[in-house]
Backbone of each chain as ProteinMPNN parsed JSONL, in Angstrom:
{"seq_chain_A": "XXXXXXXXXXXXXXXXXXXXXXXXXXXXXXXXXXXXXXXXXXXXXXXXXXXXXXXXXXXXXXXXXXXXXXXXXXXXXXXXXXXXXXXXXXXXXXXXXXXXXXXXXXXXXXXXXXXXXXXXXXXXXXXXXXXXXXXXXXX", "coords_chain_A": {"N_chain_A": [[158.478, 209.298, -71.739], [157.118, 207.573, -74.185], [154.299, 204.738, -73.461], [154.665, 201.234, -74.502], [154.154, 198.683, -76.811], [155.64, 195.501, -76.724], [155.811, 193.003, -79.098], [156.467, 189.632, -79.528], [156.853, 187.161, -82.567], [156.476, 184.588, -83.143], [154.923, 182.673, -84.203], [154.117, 181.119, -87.69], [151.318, 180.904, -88.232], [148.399, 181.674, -89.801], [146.003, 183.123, -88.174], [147.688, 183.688, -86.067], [149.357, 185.537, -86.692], [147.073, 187.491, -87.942], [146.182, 187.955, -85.34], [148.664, 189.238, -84.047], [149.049, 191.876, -85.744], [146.837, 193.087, -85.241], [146.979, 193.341, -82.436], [149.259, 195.439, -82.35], [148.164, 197.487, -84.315], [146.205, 198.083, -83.021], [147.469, 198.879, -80.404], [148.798, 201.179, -81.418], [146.939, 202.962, -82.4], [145.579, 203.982, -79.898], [147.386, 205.286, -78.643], [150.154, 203.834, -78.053], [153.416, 203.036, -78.5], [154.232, 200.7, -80.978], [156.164, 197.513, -81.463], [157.31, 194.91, -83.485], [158.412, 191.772, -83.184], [159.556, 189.382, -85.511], [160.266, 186.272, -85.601], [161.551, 183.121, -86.12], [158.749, 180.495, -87.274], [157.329, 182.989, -87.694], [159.003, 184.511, -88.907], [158.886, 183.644, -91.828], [156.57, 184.604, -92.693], [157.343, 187.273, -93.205], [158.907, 186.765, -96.064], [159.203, 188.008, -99.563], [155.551, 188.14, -100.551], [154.689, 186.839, -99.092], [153.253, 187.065, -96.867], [150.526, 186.261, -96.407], [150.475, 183.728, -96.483], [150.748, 181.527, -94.283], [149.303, 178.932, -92.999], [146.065, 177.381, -91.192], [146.065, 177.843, -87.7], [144.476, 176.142, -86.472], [142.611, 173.153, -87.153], [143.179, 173.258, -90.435], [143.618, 171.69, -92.437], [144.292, 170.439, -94.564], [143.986, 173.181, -96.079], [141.565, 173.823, -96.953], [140.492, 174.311, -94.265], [141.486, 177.009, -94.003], [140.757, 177.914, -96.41], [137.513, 178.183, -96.055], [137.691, 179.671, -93.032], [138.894, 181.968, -94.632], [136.466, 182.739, -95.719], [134.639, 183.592, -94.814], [135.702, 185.401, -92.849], [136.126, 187.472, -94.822], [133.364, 187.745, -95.319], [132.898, 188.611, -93.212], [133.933, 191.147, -93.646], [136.463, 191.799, -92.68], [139.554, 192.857, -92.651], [142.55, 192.447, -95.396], [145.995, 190.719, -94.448], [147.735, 192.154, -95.629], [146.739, 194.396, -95.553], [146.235, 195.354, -93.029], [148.8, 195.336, -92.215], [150.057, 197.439, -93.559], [148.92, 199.659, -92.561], [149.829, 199.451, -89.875], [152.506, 200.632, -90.415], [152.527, 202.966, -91.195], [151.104, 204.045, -89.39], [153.267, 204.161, -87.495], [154.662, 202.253, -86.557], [156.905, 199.613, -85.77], [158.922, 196.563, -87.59], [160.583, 194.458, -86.934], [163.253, 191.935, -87.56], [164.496, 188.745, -87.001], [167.891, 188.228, -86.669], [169.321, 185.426, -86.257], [167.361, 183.491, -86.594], [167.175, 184.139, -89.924], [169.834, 183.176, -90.525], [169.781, 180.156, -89.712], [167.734, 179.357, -91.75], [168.509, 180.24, -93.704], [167.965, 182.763, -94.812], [167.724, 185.497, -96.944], [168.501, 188.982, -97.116], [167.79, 190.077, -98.853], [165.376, 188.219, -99.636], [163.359, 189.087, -98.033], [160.536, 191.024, -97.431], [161.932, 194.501, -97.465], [161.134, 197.004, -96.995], [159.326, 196.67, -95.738], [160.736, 196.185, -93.056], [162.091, 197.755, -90.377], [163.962, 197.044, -88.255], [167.069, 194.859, -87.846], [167.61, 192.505, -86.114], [168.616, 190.77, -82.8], [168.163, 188.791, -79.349], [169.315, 191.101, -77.99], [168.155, 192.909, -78.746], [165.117, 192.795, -78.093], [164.874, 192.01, -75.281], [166.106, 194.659, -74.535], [164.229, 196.025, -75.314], [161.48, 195.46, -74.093], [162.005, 195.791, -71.911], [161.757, 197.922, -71.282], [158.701, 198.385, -71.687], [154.772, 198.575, -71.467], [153.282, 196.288, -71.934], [153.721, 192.852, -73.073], [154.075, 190.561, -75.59], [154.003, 186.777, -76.386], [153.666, 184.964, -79.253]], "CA_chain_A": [[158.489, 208.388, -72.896], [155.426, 206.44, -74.577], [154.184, 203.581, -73.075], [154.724, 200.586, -75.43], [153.969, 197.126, -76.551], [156.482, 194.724, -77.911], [155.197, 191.192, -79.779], [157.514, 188.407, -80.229], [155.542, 186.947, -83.143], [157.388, 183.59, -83.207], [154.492, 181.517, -85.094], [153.38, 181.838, -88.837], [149.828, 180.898, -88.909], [147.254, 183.149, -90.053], [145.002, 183.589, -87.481], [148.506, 184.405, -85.123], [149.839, 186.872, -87.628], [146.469, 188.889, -87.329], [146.218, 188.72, -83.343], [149.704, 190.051, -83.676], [148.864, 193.273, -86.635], [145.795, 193.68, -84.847], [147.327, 193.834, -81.029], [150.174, 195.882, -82.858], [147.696, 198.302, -84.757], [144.945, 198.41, -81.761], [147.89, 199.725, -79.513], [149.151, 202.509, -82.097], [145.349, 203.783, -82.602], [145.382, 204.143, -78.954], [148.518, 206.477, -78.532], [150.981, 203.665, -77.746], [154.35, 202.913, -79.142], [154.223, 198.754, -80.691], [157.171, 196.911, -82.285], [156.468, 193.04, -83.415], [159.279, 190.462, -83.752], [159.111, 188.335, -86.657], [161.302, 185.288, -85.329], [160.819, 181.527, -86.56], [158.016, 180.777, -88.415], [157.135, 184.133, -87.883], [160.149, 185.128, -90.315], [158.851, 182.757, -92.871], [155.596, 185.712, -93.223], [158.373, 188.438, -93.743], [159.468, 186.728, -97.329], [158.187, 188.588, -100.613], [154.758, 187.482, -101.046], [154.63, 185.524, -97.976], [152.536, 187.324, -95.233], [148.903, 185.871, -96.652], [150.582, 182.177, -96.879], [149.99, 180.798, -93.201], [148.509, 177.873, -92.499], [145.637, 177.761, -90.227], [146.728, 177.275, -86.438], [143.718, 174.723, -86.158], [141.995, 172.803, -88.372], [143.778, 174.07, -91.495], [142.812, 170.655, -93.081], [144.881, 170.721, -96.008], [144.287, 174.115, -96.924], [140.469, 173.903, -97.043], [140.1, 174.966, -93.257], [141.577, 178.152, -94.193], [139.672, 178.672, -97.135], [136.797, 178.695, -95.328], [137.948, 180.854, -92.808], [138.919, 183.104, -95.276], [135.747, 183.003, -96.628], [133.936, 183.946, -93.391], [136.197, 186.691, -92.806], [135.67, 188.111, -95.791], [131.472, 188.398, -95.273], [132.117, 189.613, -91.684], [134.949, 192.184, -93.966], [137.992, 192.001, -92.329], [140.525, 193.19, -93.99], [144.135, 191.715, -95.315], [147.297, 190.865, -93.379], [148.794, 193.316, -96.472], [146.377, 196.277, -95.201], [147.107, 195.663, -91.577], [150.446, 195.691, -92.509], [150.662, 198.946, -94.366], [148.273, 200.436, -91.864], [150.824, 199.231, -89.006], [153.433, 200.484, -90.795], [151.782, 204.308, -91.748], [151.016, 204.896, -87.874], [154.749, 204.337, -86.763], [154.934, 200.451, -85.878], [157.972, 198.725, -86.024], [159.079, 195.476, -87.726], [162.414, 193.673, -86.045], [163.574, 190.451, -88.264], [165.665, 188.239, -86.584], [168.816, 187.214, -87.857], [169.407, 184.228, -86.194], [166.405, 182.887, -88.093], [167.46, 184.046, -91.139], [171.2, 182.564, -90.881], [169.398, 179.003, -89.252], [166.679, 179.018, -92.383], [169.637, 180.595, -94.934], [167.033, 183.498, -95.621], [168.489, 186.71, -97.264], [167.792, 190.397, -96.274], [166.702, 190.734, -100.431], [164.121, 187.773, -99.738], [162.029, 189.582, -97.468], [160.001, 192.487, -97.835], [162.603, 195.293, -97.061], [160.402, 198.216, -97.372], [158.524, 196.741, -94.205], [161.543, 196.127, -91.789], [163.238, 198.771, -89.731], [165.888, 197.061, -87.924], [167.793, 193.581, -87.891], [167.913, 192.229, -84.36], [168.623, 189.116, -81.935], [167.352, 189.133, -78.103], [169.292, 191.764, -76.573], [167.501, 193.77, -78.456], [164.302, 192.47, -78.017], [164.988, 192.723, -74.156], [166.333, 196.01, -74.228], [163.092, 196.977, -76.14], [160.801, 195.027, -73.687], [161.908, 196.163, -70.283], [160.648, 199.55, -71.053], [157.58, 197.953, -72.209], [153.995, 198.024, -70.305], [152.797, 195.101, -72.654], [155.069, 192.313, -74.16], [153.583, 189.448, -75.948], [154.709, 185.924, -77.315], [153.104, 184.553, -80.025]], "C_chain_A": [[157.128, 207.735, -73.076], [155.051, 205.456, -74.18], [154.317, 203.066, -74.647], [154.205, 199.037, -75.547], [155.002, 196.546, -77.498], [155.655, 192.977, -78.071], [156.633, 190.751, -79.719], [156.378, 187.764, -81.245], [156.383, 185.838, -83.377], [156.325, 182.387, -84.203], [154.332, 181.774, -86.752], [152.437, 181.729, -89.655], [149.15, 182.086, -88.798], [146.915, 183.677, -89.479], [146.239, 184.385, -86.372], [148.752, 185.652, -85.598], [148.352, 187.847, -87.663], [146.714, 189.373, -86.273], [148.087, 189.41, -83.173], [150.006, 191.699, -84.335], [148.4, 193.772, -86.25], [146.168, 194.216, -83.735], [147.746, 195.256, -81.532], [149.464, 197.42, -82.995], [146.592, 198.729, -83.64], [146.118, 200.093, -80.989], [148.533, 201.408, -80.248], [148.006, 203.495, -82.017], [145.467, 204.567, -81.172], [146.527, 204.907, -77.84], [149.77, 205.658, -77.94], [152.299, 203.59, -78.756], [154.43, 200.908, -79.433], [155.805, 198.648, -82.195], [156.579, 194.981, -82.405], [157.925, 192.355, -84.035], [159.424, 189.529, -84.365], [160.535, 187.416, -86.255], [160.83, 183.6, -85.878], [159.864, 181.244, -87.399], [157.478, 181.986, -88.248], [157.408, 185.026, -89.061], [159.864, 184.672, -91.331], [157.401, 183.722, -93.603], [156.082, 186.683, -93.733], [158.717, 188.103, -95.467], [158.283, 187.53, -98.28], [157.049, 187.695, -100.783], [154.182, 186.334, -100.034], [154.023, 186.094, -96.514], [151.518, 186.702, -95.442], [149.223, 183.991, -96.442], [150.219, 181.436, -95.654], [149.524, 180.284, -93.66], [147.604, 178.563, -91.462], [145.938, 177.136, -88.746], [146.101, 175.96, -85.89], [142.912, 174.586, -87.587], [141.737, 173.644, -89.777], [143.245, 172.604, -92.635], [143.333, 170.703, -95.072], [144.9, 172.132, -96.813], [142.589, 174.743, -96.518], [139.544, 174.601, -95.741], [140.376, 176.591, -93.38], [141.038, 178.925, -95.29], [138.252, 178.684, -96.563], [136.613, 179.577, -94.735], [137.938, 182.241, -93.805], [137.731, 183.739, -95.945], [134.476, 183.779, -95.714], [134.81, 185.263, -92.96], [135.941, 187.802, -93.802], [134.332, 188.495, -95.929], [131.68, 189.061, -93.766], [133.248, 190.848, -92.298], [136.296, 192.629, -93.377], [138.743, 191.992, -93.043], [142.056, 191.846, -94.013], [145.249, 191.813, -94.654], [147.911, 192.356, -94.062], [148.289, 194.934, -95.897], [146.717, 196.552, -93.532], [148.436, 196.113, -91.395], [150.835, 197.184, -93.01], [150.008, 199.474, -93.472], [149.367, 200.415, -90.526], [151.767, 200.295, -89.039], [153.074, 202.075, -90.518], [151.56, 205.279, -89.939], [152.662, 204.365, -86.557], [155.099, 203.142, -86.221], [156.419, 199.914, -86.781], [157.961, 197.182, -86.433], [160.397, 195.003, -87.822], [162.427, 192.246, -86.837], [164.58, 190.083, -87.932], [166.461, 187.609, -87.223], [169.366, 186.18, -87.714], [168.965, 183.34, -87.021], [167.054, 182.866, -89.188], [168.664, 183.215, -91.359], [170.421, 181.201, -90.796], [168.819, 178.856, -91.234], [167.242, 179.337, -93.928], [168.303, 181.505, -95.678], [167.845, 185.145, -95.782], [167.736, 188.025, -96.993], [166.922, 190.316, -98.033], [165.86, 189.331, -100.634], [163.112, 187.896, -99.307], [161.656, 191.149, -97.809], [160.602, 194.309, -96.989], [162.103, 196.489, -96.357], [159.871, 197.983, -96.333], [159.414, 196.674, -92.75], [162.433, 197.173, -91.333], [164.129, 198.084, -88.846], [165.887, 195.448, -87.839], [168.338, 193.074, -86.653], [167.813, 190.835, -84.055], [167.991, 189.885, -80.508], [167.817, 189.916, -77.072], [168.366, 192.931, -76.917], [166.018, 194.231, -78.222], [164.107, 192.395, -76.273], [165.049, 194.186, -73.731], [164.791, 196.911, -74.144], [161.966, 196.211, -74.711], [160.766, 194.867, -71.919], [161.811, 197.65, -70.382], [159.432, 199.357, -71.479], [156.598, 197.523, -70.989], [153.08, 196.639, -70.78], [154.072, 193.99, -73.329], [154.182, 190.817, -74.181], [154.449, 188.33, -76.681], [153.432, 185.121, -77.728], [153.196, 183.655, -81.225]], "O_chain_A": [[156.284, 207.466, -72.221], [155.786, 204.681, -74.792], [154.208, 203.753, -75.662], [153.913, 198.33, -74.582], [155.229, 196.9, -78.656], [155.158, 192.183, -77.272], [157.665, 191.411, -79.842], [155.19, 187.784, -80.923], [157.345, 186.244, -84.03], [156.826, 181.435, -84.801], [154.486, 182.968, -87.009], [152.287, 182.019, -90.842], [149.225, 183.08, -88.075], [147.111, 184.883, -89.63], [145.946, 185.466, -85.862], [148.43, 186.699, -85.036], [148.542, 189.032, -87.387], [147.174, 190.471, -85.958], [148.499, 189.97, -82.157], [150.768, 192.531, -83.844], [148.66, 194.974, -86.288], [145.931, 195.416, -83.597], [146.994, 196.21, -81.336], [149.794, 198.37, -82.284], [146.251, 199.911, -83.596], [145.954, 201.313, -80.956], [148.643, 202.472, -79.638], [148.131, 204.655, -81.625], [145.453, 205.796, -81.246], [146.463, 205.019, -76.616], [150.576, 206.358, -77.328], [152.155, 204.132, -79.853], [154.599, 200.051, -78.565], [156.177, 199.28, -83.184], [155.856, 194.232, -81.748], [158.342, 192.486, -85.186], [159.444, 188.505, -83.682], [161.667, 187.798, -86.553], [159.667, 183.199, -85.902], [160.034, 181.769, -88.5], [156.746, 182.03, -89.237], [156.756, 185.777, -89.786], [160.551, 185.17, -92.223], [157.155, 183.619, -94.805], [155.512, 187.178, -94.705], [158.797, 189.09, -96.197], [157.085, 187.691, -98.048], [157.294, 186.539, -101.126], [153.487, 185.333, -100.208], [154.269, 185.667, -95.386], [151.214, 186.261, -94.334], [148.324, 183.164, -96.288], [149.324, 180.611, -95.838], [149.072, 180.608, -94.758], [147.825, 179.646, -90.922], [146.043, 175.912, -88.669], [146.627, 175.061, -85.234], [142.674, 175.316, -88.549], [140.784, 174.318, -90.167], [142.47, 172.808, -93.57], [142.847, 170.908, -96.184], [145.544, 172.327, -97.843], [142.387, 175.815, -95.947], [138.458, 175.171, -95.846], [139.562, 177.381, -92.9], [140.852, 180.142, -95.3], [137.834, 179.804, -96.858], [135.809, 180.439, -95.089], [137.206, 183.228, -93.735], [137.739, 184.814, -96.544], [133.553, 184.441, -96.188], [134.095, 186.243, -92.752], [135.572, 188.929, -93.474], [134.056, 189.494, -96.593], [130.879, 189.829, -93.233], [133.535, 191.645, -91.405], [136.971, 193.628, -93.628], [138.801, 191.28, -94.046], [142.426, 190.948, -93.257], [145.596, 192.915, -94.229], [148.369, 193.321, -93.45], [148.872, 196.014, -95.8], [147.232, 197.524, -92.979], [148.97, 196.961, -90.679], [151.856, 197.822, -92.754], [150.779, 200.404, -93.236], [149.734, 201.537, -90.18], [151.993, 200.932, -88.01], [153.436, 202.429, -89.396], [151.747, 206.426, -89.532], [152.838, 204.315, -85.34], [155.942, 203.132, -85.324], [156.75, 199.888, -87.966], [157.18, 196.447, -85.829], [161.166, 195.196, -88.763], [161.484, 191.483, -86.626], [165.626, 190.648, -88.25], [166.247, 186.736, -88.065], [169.965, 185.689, -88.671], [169.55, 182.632, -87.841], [167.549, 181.815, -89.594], [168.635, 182.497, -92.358], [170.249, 180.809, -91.951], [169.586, 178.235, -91.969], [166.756, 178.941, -94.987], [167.742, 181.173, -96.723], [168.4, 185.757, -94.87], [166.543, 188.086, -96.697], [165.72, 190.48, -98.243], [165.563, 189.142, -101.814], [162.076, 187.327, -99.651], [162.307, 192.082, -98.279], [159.937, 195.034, -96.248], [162.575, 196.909, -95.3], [159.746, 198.985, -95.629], [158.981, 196.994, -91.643], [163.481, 197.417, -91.931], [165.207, 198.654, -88.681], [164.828, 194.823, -87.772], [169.495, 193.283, -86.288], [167.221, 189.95, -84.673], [167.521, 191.02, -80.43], [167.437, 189.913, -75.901], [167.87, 193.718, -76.112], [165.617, 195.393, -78.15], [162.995, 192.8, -75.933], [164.352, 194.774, -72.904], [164.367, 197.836, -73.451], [161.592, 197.285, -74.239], [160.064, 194.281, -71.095], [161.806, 198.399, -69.405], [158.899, 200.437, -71.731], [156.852, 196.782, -70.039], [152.302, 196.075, -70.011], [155.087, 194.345, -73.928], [153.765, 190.165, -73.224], [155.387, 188.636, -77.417], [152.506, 184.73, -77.018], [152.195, 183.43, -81.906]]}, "seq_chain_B": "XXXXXXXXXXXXXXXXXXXXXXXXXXXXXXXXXXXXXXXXXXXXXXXXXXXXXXXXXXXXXXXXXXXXXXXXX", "coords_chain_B": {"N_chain_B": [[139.085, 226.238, -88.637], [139.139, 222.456, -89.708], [136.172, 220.273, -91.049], [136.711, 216.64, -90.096], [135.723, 214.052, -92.011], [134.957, 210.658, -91.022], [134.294, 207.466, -92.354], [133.568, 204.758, -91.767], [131.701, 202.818, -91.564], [130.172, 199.619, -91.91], [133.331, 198.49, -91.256], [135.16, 196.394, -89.906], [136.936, 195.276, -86.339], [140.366, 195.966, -86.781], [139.952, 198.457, -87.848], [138.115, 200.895, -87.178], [138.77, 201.844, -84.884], [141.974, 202.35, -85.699], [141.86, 203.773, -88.368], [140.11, 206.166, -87.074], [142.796, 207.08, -85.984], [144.207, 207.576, -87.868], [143.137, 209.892, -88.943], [143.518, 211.212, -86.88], [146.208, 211.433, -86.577], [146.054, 213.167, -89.191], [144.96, 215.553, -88.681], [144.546, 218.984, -87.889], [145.508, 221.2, -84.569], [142.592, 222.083, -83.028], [140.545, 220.818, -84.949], [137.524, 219.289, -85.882], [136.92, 216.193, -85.74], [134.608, 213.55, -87.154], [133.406, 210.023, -86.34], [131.825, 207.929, -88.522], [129.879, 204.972, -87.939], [129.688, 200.943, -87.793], [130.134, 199.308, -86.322], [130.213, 197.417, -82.918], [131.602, 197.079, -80.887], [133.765, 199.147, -81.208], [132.568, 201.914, -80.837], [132.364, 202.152, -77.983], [135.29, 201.672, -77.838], [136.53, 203.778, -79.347], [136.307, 206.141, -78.052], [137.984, 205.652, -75.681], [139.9, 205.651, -76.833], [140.027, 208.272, -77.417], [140.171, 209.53, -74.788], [142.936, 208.34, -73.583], [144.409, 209.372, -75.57], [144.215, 212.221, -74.874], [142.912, 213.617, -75.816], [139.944, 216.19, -76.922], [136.613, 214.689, -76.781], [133.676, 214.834, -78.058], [130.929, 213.93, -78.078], [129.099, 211.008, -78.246], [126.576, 209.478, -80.15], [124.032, 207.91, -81.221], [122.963, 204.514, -82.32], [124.172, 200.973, -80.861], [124.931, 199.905, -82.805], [124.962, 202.035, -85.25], [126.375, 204.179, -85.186], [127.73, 207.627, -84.55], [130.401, 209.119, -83.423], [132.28, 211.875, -82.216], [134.979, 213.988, -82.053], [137.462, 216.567, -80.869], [140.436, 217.932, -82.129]], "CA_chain_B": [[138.891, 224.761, -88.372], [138.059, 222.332, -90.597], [135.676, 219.02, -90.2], [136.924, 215.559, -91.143], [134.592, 212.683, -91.711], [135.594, 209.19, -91.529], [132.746, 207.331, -92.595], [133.473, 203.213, -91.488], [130.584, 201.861, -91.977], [130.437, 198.429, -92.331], [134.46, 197.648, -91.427], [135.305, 195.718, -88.099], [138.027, 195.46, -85.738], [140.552, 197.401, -86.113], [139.669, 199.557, -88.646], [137.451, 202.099, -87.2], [140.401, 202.508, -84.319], [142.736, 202.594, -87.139], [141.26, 205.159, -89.717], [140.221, 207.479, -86.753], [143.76, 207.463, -85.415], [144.953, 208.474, -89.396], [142.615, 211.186, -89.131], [143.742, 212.678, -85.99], [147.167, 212.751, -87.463], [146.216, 214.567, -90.258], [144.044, 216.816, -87.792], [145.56, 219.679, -86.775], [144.501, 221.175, -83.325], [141.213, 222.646, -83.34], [139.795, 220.706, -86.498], [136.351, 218.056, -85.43], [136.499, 214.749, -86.11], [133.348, 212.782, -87.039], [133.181, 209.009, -87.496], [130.005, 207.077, -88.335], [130.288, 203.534, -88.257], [128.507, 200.457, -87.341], [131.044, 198.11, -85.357], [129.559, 197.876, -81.808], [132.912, 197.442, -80.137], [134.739, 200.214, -81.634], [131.663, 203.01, -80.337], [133.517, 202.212, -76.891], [136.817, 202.081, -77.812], [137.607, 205.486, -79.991], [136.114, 207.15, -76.774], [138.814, 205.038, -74.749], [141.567, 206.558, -77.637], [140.169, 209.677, -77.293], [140.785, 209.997, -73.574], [144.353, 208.17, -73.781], [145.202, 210.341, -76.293], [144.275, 213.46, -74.25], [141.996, 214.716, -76.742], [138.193, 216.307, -76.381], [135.365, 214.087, -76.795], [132.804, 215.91, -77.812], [129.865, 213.488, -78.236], [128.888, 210.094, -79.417], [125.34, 209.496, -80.522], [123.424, 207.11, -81.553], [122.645, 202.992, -81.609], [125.289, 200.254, -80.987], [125.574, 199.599, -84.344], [124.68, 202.895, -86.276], [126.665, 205.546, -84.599], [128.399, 208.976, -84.387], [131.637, 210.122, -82.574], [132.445, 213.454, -82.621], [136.078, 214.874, -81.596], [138.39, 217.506, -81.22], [142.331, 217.45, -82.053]], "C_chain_B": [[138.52, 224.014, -89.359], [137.43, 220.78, -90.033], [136.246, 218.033, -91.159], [136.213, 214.659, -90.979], [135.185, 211.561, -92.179], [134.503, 208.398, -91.508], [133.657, 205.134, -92.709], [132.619, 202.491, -91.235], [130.351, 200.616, -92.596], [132.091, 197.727, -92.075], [134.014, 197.751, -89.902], [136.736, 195.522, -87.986], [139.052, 195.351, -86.417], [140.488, 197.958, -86.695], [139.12, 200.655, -88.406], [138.637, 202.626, -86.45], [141.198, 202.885, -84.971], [142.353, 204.21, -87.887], [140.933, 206.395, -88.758], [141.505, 207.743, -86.356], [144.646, 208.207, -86.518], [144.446, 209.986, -89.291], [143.26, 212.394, -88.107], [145.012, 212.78, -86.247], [147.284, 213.231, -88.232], [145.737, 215.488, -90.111], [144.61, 217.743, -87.741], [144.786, 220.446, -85.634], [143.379, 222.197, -83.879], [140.202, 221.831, -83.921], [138.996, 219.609, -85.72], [136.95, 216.936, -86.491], [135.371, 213.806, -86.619], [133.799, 211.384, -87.937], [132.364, 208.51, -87.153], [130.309, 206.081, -88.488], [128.957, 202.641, -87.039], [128.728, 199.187, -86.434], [130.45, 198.827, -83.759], [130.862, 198.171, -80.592], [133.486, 198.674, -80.134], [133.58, 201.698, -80.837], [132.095, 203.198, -78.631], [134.57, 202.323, -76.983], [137.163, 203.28, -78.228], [137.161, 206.001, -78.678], [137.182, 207.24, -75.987], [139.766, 205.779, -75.398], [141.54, 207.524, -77.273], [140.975, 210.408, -75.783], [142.592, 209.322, -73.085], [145.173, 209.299, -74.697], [145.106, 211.638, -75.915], [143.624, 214.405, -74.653], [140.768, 215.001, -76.403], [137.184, 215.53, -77.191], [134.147, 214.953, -77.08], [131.581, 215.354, -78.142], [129.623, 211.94, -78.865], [127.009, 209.663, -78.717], [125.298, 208.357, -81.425], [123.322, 205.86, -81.276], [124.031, 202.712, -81.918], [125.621, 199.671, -82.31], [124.977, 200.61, -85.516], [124.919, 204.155, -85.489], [127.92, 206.795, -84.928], [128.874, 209.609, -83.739], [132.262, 211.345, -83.134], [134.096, 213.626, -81.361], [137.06, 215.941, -81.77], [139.625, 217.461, -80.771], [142.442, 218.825, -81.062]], "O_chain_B": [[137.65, 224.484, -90.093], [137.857, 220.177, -89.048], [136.363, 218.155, -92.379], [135.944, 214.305, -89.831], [135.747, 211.367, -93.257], [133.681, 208.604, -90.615], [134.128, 204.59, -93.707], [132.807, 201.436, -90.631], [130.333, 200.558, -93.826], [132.287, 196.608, -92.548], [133.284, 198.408, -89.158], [137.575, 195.537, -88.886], [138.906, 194.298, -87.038], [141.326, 198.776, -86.315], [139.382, 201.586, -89.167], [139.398, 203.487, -86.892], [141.288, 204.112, -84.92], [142.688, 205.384, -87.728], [141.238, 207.521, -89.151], [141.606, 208.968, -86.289], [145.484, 209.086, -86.318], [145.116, 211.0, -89.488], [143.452, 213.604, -88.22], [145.438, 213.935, -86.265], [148.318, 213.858, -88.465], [145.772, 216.399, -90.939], [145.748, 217.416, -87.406], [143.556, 220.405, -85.645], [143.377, 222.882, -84.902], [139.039, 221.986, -83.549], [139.649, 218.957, -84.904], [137.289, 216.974, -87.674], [135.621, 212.826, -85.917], [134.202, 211.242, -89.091], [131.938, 208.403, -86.003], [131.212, 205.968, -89.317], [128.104, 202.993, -86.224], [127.925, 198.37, -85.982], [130.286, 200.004, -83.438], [131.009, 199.078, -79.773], [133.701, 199.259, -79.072], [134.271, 202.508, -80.219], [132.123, 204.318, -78.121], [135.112, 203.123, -76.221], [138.026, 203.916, -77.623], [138.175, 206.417, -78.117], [137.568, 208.313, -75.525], [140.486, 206.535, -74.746], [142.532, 208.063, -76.783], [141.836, 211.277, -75.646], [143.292, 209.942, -72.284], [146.247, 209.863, -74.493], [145.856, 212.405, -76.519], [143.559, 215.572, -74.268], [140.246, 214.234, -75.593], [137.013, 215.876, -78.36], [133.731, 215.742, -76.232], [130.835, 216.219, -78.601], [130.004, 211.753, -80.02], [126.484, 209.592, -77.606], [126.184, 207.93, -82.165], [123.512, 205.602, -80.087], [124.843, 203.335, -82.601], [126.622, 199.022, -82.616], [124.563, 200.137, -86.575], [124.065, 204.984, -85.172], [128.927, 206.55, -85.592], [128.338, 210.612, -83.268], [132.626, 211.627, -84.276], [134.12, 213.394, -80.153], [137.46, 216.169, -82.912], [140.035, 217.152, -79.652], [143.529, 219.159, -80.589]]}, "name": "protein", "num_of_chains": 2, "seq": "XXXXXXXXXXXXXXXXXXXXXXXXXXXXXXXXXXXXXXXXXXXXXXXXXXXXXXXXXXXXXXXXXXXXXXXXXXXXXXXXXXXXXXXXXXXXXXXXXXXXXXXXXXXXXXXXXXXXXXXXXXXXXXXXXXXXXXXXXXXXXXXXXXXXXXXXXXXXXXXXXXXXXXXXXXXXXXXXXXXXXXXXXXXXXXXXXXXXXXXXXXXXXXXXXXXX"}
């Protein structure tokens, strides 16, 4: 079987939600198998239109810390959560949306972006998936 | 055989990893690889893919930030 990495991606600032596309997409490039857990504010990046929205994890500063950032990312060219995301997605990466969350936060399967989630899970199967795993991150 | 060129020049992490890993699955065996790019990280790492992924290496050339990996699927 493939070695793998599983994320828990439990926050849903910006800068987390890359280090979790990027881990995600690093380990695919590199012939593993990655799944990422969108739980908590995590799940709150899953809604339509709602992966770019993060806050920044530090000095977000009303808004203005992350336009900055963004603006500095953008001259060193890093790309968007949306192309990580489809690039994720294109080399066989999994996205798990928990439904605890969703019942807690009263979020519906047709408010998130369908087209990106392959399965609907709580933590056995996020165990199951993460004791065959030679990486497992929380984030 | 045929050659594919992925030409990342100018993107940074993870994109060059990324885009060569598209290429080698649309490789099929035999076919070269070439990507030029100018990320200094990534000129170590596809090497690192290459040999995880089991594939042949067949050269990288040039400076840490203006170079040329060469592989075969």
């Amino acid at each position: 079987m493939a070695e793998r990495v599983t994320i828990v991606l439990h926050s849903g600032d910006m800068d987390k939600v890359y280090s979790a596309l990027i881990i995600g997409s690093g380990a695919l490039a590199m012939g593993m198998e990655a799944s990422i857990y969108f739980t908590f504010w995590g799940l709150q990046r899953l809604k339509k239109s709602g992966l770019e929205k993060g806050p920044l994890s530090k000095m977000h500063f009303l808004g203005l810390g992350k336009w900055m950032v963004r603006q500095r990312m953008k001259k060193a060219n890093v790309v968007t959560l949306e192309r990580l995301m489809r690039d994720f997605k294109e080399l066989g990466g999994k996205i798990i949306a928990c439904e605890m969350t969703m019942e807690i936060m009263g979020i519906r399967r047709e408010d998130l972006r369908e087209d990106w989630i392959d399965a609907y899970g709580a933590v056995g199967t996020y165990i199951q998936e993460a004791r065959g795993s030679q990486i497992t991150l929380f984030i | 055989m045929a050659e594919i060129l992925v030409d990342c020049r100018g993107e940074t992490c993870p994109v060059p990893l990324v885009e060569t890993r598209k290429a080698i699955r649309q490789a099929h065996p035999g076919d070269i690889i070439v990507i030029i790019g100018t990320h200094p990280a990534s000129r170590e790492e596809i090497p690192m893919a290459v040999r995880a992924l089991g594939l042949e290496l067949l050269g990288v050339e040039g400076t840490e930030t203006d170079w040329t990996i060469r592989i075969r699927r």
